[in-house]
C-alpha positions as CSV (number, residue, x, y, z in Angstrom):
1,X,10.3,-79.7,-175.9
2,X,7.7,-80.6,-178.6
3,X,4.1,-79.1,-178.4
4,X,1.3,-79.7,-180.1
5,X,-2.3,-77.8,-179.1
6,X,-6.0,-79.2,-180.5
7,X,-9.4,-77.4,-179.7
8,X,-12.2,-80.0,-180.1
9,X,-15.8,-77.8,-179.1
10,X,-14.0,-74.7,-177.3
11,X,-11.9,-78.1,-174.8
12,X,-8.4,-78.1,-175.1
13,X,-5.8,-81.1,-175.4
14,X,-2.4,-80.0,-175.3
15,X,0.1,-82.8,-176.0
16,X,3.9,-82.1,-175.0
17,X,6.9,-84.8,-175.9
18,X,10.5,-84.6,-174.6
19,X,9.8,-82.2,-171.2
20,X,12.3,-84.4,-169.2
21,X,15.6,-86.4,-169.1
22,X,16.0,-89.9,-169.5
23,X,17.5,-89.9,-165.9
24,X,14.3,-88.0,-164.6
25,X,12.1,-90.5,-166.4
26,X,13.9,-93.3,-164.8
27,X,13.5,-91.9,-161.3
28,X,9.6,-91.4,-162.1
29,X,9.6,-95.0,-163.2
30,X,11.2,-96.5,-160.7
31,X,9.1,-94.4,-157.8
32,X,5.9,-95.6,-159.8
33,X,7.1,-99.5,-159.9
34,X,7.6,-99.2,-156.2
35,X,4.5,-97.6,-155.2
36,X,2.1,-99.7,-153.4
37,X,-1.1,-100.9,-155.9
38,X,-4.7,-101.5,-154.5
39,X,-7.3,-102.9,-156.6
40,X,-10.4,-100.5,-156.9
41,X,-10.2,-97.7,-159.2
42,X,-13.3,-97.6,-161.4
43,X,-13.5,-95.6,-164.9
44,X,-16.9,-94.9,-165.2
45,X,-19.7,-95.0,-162.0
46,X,-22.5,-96.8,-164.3
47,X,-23.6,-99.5,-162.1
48,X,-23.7,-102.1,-164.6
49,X,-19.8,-101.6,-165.3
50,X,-19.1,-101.7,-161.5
51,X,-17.5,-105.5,-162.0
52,X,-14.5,-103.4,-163.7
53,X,-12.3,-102.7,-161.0
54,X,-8.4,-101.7,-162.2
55,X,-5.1,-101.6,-160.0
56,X,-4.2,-98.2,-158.8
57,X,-1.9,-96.3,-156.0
58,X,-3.4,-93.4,-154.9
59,X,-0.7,-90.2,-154.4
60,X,-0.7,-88.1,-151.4
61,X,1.1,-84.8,-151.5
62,X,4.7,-86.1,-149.7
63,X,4.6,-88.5,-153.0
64,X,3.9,-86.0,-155.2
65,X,7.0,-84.1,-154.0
66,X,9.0,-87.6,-154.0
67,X,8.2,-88.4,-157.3
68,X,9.1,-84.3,-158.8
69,X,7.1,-84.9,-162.2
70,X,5.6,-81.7,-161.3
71,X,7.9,-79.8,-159.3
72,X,10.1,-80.0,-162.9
73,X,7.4,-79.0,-164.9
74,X,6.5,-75.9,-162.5
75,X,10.3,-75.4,-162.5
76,X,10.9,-75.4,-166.2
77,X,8.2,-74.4,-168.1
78,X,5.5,-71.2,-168.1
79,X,3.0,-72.9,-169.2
80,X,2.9,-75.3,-166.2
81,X,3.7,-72.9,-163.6
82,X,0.3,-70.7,-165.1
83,X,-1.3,-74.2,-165.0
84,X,-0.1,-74.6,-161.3
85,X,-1.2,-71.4,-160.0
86,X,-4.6,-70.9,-161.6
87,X,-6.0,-74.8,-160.4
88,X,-5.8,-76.6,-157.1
89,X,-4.4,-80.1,-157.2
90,X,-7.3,-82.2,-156.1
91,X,-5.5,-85.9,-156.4
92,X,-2.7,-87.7,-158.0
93,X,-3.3,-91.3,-159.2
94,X,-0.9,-93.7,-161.0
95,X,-3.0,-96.4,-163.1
96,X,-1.6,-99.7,-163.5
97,X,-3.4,-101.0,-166.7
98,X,-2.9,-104.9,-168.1
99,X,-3.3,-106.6,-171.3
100,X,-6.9,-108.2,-169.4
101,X,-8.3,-105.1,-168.7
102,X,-11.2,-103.8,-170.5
103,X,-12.0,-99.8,-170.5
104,X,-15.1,-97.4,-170.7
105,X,-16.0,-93.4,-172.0
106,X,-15.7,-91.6,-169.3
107,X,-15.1,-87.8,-168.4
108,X,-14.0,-86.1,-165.2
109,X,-16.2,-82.8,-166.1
110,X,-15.0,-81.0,-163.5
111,X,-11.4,-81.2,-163.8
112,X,-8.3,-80.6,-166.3
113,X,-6.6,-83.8,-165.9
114,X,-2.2,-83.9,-166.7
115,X,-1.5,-87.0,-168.0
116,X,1.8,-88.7,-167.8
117,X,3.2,-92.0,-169.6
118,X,5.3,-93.7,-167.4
119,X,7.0,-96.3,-169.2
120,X,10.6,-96.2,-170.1
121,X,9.9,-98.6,-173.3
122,X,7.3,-99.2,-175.9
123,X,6.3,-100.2,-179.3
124,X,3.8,-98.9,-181.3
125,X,2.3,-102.6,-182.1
126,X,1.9,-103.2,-178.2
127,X,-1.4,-100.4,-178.4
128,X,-2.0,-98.7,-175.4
129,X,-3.4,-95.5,-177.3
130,X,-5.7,-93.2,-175.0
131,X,-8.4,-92.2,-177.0
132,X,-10.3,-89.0,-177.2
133,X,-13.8,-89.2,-178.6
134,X,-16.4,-86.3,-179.7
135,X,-19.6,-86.0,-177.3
136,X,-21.7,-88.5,-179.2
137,X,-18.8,-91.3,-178.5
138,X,-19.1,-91.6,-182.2
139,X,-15.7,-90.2,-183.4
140,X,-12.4,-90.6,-182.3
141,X,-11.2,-87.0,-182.1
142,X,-7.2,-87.4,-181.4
143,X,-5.6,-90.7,-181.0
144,X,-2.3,-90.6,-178.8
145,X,0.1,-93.6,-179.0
146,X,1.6,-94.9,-175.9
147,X,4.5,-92.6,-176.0
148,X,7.2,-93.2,-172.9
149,X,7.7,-89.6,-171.4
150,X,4.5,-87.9,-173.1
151,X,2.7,-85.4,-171.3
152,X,-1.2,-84.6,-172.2
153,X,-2.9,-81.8,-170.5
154,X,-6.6,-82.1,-171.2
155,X,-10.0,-81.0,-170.5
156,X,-11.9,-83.0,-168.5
157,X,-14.7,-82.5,-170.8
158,X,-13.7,-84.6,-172.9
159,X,-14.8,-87.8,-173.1
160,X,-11.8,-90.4,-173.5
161,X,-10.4,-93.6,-172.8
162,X,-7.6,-96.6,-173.1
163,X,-7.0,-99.1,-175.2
164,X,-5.6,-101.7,-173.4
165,X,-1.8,-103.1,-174.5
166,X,-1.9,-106.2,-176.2
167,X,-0.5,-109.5,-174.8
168,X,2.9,-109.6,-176.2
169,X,3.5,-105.3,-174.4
170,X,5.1,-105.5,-171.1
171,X,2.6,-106.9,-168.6
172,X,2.2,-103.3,-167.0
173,X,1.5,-100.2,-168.2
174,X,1.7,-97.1,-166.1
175,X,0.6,-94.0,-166.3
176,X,0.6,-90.8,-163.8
177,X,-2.3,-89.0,-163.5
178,X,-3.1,-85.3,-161.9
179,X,-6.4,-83.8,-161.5
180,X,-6.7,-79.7,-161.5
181,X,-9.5,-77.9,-160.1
């Protein structure tokens, strides 16, 4: 397991690379490819962004179980288990982002959000960076690539988004998404 920890105005982003096997990332991939995708999910609720609309499958609790990303991190690892215990899962989402799509700054302020990167493949020329941003949406605070397998535990605080992948990355890009309360 690699770990690395920032602190950007007392909010933590913790970023975590190599957590699973290859075989565990392909059954997380190949549960996410087969879930069913609505069209719906929303980054921001500014009105006048409201004609963004993005392809999402929302997770209830049987598919969080299925799918195990978090049953092998509270299995493997302290830090997830403490993570776990002291916050209440309050929805699992899996975003299905396309070269098209366009994204805002946005926060959930209430939440720590676990972010997982899906993918079993990917360049660093096909973007797909989430990027975190300072208060004043000025500054880019941390850049993460696109990295297949890469966990992010984050403060919803902070303000962040995606860049979408470019046209010649695989059509979809998935990532798994876990909000703690």
């Amino acid at each position: 397991m690699k770990h690395k920890s920032y602190n950007f105005d007392g909010y933590a982003l913790d970023v975590y690379d190599d957590l699973f096997t290859l075989y565990e990332r392909n059954n997380f991939y190949n549960y996410i490819s087969d879930s069913s995708f609505k069209f719906g999910w929303e980054d921001t609720g500014e009105i006048e962004y409201g004609n963004y609309r993005y392809f999402y499958s929302r997770y209830n609790d049987q598919d969080r179980e299925n799918i195990g990303i978090l049953n092998i991190l509270n299995d493997r690892y302290d830090y997830f288990r403490y993570l776990f215990n002291q916050h209440e899962i309050t929805k699992s989402i899996v975003n299905l982002s396309i070269p098209v799509n366009t994204y805002f700054n946005h926060t959930h302020f209430e939440d720590k959000v676990l972010l997982y990167y899906a993918n079993l493949r990917w360049k660093e020329e096909w973007g797909g960076e989430t990027l975190f941003y300072d208060d004043s949406l000025n500054d880019i605070l941390y850049a993460s690539p696109f990295t297949p397998g890469r966990v992010i535990v984050f403060d919803g605080h902070i303000p962040h988004t995606l860049r979408p992948q470019s046209g010649s990355a695989p059509h979809f890009r998935f990532t798994f998404t876990t909000f703690l309360r």
